[in-house]
Structures are given as C-alpha cells and as structure tokens.
N, C-alpha and C positions, 0 to 999 in steps of 0.2 A: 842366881842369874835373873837381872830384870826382865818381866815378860809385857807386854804389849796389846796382850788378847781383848777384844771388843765384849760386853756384857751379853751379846749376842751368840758369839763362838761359844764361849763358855756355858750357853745351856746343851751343847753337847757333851754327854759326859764323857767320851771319848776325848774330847780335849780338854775338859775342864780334869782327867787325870793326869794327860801329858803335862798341862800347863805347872801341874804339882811336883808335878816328877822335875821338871826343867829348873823352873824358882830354886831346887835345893842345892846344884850347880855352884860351885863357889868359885869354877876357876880356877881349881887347887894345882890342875896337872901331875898326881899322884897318878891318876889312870893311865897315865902315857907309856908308865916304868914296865906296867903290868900286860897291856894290850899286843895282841901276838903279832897284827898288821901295824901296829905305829913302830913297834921294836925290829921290825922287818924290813918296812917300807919305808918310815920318817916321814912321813908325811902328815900333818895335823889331821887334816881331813880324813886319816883313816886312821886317828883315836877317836876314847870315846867323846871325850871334849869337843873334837872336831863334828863330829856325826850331830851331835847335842844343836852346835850351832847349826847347823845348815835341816836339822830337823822342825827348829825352832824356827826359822824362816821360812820354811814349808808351810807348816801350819798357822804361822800369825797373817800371813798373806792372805790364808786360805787359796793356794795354790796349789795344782798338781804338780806331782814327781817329776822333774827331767830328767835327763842322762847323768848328768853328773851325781845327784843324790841317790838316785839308783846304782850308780857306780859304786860310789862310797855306803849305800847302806850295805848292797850284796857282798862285798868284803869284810865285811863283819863276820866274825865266828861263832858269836852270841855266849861264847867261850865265859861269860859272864869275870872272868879274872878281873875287870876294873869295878865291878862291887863286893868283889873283897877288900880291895885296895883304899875303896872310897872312902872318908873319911866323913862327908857328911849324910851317908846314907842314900844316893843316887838312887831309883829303883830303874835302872838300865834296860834291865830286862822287859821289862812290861812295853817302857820306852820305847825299844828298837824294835819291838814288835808289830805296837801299835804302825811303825814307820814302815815297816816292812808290806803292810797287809793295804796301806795307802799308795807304795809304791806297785804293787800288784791292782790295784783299784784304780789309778790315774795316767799309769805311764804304760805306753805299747813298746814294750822292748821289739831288738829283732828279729826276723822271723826264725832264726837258727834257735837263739835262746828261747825265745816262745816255744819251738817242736820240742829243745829237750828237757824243759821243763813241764810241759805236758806230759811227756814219755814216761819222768820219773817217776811223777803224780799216779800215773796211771799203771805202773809196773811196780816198785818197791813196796808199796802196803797190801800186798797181795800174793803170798807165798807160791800160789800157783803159778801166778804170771811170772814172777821171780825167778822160780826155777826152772824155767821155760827161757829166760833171756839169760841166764849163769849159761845153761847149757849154747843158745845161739851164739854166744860171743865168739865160741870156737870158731864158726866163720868168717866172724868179724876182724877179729883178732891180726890176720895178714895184713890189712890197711890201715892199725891203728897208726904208723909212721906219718903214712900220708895222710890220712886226717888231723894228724897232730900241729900237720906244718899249715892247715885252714884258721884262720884263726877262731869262726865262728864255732868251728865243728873237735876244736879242744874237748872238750868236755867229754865227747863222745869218746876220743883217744882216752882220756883218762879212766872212763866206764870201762872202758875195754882189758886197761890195765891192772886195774883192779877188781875184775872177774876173776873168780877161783877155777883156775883149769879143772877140778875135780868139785864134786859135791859129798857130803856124808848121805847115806841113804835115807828114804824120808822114814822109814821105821823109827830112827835116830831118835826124833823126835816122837818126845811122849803124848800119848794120845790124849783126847782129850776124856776129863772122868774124874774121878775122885781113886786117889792112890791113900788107901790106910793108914794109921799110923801101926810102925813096930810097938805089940808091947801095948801098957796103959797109956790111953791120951792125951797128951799134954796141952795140945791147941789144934786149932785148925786156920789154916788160912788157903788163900786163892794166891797162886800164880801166873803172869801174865804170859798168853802163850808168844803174844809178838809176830812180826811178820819178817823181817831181813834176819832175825838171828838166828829163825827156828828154821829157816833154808841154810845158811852158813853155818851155824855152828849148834844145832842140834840136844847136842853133848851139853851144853852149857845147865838146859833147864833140868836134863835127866841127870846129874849128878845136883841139882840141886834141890829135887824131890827127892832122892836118894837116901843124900843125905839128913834131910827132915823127919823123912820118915822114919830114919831109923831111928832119932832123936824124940820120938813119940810126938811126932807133927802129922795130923791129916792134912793132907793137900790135895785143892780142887783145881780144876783147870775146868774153866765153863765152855759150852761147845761153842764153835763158830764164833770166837773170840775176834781176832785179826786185830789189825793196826789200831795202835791209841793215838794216833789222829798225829804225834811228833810229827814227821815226817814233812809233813803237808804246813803244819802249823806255822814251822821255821822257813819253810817259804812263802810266807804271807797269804797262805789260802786258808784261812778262817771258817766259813761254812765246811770247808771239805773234812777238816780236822773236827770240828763239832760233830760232822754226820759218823767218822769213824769212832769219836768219843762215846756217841750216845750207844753206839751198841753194844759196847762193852761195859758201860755204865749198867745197861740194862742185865748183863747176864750177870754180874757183879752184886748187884740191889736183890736179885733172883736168889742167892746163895745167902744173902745176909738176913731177908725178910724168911731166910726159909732156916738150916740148920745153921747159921749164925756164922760169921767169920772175927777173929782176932785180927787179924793184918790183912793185905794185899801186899805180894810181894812181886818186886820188881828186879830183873838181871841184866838190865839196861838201863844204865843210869840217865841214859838220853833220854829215856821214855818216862824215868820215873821222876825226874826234874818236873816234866809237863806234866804229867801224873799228878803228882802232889797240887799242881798249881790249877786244876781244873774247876777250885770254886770261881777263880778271877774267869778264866774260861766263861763260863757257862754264868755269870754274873747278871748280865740282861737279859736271862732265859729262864722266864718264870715256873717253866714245866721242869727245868732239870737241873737249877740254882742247887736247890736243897739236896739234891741227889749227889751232884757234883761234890758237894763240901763232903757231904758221909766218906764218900770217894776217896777225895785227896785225906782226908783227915786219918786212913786206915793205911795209906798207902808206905809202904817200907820197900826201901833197900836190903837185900837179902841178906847182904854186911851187918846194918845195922838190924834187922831182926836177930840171927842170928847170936848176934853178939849177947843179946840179955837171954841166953837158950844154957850159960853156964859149961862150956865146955869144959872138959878135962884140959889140964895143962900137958900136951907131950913131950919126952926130950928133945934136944937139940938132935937133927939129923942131920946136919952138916950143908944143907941144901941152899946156896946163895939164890935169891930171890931178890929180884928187882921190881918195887913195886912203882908202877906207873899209873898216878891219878887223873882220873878221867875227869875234863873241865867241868862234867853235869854234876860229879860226884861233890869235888873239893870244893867249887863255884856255887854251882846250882842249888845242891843239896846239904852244903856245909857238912858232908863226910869227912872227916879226915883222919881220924884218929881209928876209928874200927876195925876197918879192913888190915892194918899193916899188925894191929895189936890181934887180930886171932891169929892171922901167918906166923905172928914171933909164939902165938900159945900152941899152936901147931907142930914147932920144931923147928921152924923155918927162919934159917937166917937174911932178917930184911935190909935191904939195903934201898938209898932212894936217892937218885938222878939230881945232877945239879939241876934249876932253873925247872924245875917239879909245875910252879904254876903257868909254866908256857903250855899252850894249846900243840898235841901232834898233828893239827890239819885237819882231823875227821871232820868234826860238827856236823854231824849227819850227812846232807848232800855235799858239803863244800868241798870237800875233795875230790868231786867229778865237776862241780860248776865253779871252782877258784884253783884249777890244778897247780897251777906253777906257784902261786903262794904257800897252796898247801902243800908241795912237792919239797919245798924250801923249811916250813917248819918239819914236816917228817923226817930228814935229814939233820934236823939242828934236835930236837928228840931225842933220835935215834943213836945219835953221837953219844949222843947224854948216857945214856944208859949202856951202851957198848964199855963207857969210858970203864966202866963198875966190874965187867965180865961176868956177868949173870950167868948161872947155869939156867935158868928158866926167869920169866918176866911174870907179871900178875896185871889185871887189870877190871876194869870192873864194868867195861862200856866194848859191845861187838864192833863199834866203829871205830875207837882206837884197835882192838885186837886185830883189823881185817888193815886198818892202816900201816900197823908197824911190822907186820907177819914176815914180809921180805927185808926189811930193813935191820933187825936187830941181830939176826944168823943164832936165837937158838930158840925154843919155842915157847912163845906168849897164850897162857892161858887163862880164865876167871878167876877169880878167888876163890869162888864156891866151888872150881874143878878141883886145886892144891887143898881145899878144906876136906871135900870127901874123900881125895886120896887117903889123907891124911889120920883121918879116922873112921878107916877100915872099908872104902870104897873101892872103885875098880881103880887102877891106873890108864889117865886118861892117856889114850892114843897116840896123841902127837912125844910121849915121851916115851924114851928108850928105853926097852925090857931090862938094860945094867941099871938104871938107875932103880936104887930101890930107897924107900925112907927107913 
C-alpha cells in the first residue's frame, strides 16, 4: 500500500513502524474471509483492510481520532485471525494497537463510555475489587433489562450478565509460594497468578501446579503478582498496562536472578499472547527493554510446556471432547497442534467445531463493550460446537470459558483441568461424579 508520510512524521518511531506495517498491505482481501466483524457485519470498514485504510488516513494527516475511526477501531477483536490469513505478512497487531492507544490519546468519547471504561480499568485487574463487583452485581442484576434498552449503558447490561451468580471460594486459589516438585526435580518454572481467572475460576492454576508437580516440576508463584497489564493494553491505555507489566517483570527477574527459572507459564492465553510480546512493549524503555525480552523470551503456554514434559500415552476413555481454540492461542501464539495432541494422548476423543478460526466474542473486554456483536458470534460458536454433542468442551483462554459456559449446555473446562484429571488428579467440579475416565 502506497504511503504518503512527510520525512518529518517519520522520525517518530511510532509511525515510522506503522508506516512499515501499512506499505506491506497489497490489497489482497484474504483478511475479510477470516475477520469476525467483516463476516458479521460486511461492512469494509470493519475488516482489516478496511481499519488499515482509515488508520492510514489518521496518521498521514497527522489528525486526531473521530467517531467514526473510533467506531471502527473498538469493533475490532484484535482476534488476530487476518494474520494468519495474510499472505504478505501484515503485522496487524502492533498496527491496531498502536491505532487503539491514539484513539484513547485524541478522541473524547461519551461520557457513558468514558465511566465504563474507567470502571473496567479500575476493577478487572484487581482480584479484590473483582470480587467485590461479581458479588455487587446481585443487586444490579434486576435492572440489567432496563439498562439494556439505554443504548449508552449496554455494556453495563452485558457486565451484569455475564457475572457468575456464584464465586469458587478464594482458598481455591493457590497461594502464593513455591509448591515442590513430587519426587527428583525435573525443572522449575513461574506461573502467572493473574487477576479475572484467579476470581472465576480458581481451579484452573491449582490443577495446573498439581499436575506439574507431580511431574517433577517446582513451581513458583511470586507474591503480589496481579495483572500483566492485557487487560488495559487492548484498550489503548499503554502507561497503565506498562505500570501493571513492570511489577511482575520485577518479581519474575527476582526468581530468575535468584534460584533460576526454565519457563514462565501462562493459563490465559490472552495474557500470554501480551506476555510473549512484552520486548515490543517495553521497546522505548531503557530501564526495562532488556528485562522485558528475558520475559517474553521464557514465557510459555502451559499447552505448549507441557507438551515437551513427555507424557505417558493413556487409553482411549471414550470421553467426546470438543476442543475450542482461543484466538490468542491459534492467532496470537500460533498454538495449534499441542493442546488437541496431549487430549488425544490423554484418552480423549477430540473433536473440532466447524469455522474453529472465528472469534466466540470474548477478546477480553469486548464482550461487555461490543455486546450485540459479541452476543451474535457467541451464538454462531456455540452452534458450532453443539452441532458435534460434546460430553465436555476444552479451552485454553478464561474469556472464552466465562463466554461460552451458558451457551454450549454441558461443561467447558482448561486443558490443563482434562490433563490432570487425566493423570491421576482430582476430578474437576463442574463434572459429574458418573463420569469417570
């Protein structure tokens, strides 16, 4: 794609990357086939081709965001599906970022979006505050009707509805500490404690120390870990996502300069897409570049650790399993093959969803700030995988899990929950005392 930029613009390197990113653009409209809002909606302006031009106008003008580009970038999934699809290499993601964090820096949305965007910011990366607003919602909860029919105050309806009438107690969640390895030890690494999955789903990290440890893994959990800054990132607040990055960089760097780490593992593959990516992060930031890359460079997917740990092959236990790939997973982190491949060494018969690389809606916040888009692919998902009649679902991201829970009618669990059942864990909760492997 021709670009237009002044010798001037371009000693910002902010744009002299955009500008890189944009020139690679051929026009091809492969991205369109892939895209969850162009296959949705049809409308150009919400592929990525579309976003591309009207980003590219943004920035060669050197103009702020209006309504419309901010329309069109916040429907974005960031689902990353059209750079699998691309053909000349597009790097999108950096792209819609950058777009993202300009549209947050130039345009005054309105004051509705503004409060619940604040709110989010200031509630989701914060386990406490989190489960203090899971448990509020109950009051809320009688009015989401009537806030649903506001149009400003959507989103709140949709918070409301995708609050978990119940919590797992906080015990649930493993404390923070160094859990031994069973036996002679094989490695040690760090797992992320996280902030939205260690309130909802608890379970997820302790059967994945569980089962580490019994595999001759020590595993750390550094104290007062909290959010790795996702959250915040993919709504274009950059400083805030930095300040939540750096402190778990720090207790991270604490573990490695001291009794040494093999990996950093990740059970959110939202988190561990940005994870990975936090040399580009932290690139203009001379104190924490070098840190940052140690960082991403250790960082794994608990899938793909796992997977070179050599499991024993189980028999077949007759157990249909429908695995549903999380966009940060197949997209972000080019997983694809791992996860389905220890299920089938597991016993587990895999099965997989037509239209596998459509986004179910979650993308972190989108499903409370793009409800009806996201309410429409959850449904086109959910279909999907019904069609197959899965005795249980797999997944490898808490925001798909917490999206599809009511949708698919039977119960959606991690990988790493079907892995430890699998060899020799507890049987996780949500499944029925008949079923046994």
């Amino acid at each position: 794609m021709q670009t237009r930029f002044t010798p001037e613009q371009l000693e910002d390197p902010r744009i002299a990357e955009a500008e890189k990113i944009i020139r690679k653009c051929v026009h091809c409209g492969f991205c369109t086939a892939t895209c969850p809002t162009y296959v949705t909606l049809g409308n150009e302006l919400d592929s990525p081709r579309g976003r591309i031009y009207l980003i590219k106008d943004m920035f060669e003008n050197g103009r702020a965001a209006d309504r419309e580009v901010a329309l069109h970038v916040d429907r974005c999934l960031s689902c990353l599906a059209c750079t699998t699809t691309c053909p000349s290499g597009v790097d999108y993601m950096h792209l819609i970022d950058r777009a993202r964090v300009h549209v947050e820096e130039t345009y005054r949305r309105p004051w509705s979006d503004r409060m619940i965007r604040a709110l989010l910011v200031r509630v989701l990366p914060y386990p406490g505050r989190f489960r203090l607003a899971v448990k509020l919602a109950a009051l809320g909860r009688p009015f989401a009707g009537l806030l649903a029919r506001v149009k400003g105050l959507k989103p709140l309806s949709a918070m409301l509805a995708l609050a978990p009438r119940t919590l797992p107690p906080r015990k649930a969640q493993p404390k923070d500490g160094t859990f031994p390895a069973t036996g002679e030890r094989r490695g040690r690494v760090a797992i992320l404690a996280g902030c939205a999955q260690s309130v909802l789903d608890p379970e997820i990290n302790r059967a994945a120390v569980a089962l580490l440890t019994r595999l001759g893994i020590e595993v750390v959990m550094p104290r007062g870990e909290g959010c790795c800054g996702a959250l915040t990132h993919h709504m274009g607040r950059e400083e805030e996502a930095r300040a939540h990055a750096r402190r778990i960089i720090d207790g991270w760097m604490a573990e490695i300069d001291g009794k040494g780490l093999d990996a950093i593992l990740v059970t959110t593959s939202g988190c561990g897409t940005v994870i990975k990516d936090y040399g580009h992060l932290f690139a203009g930031d001379a104190a924490y570049r070098e840190k940052a890359e140690r960082i991403a460079a250790l960082a794994r997917d608990v899938t793909e650790y796992v997977t070179g740990l050599d499991l024993p092959e189980l028999k077949a236990n007759g157990m249909a399993v429908v695995y549903h790939a999380a966009c940060s997973l197949q997209h972000g982190q080019k997983i694809t093959v791992q996860p389905k491949a220890l299920l089938r060494r597991a016993g587990f018969a895999v099965r997989e969803p037509a239209e596998g690389h459509l986004c179910c809606g979650s993308a972190g916040t989108y499903n409370i700030l793009q409800p009806e888009i996201a309410a429409r692919l959850k449904e086109r998902k959910a279909a999907n995988i019904r069609a197959l009649k899965p005795q249980i679902v797999a997944a490898g991201n808490i925001g798909c899990i917490t999206q599809l829970a009511d949708a698919v009618s039977v119960p959606i669990l991690h990988t790493i929950q079907l892995l430890d059942w699998a060899y020799g864990g507890n049987r996780p909760r949500n499944i029925n005392e008949n079923d046994v492997i």
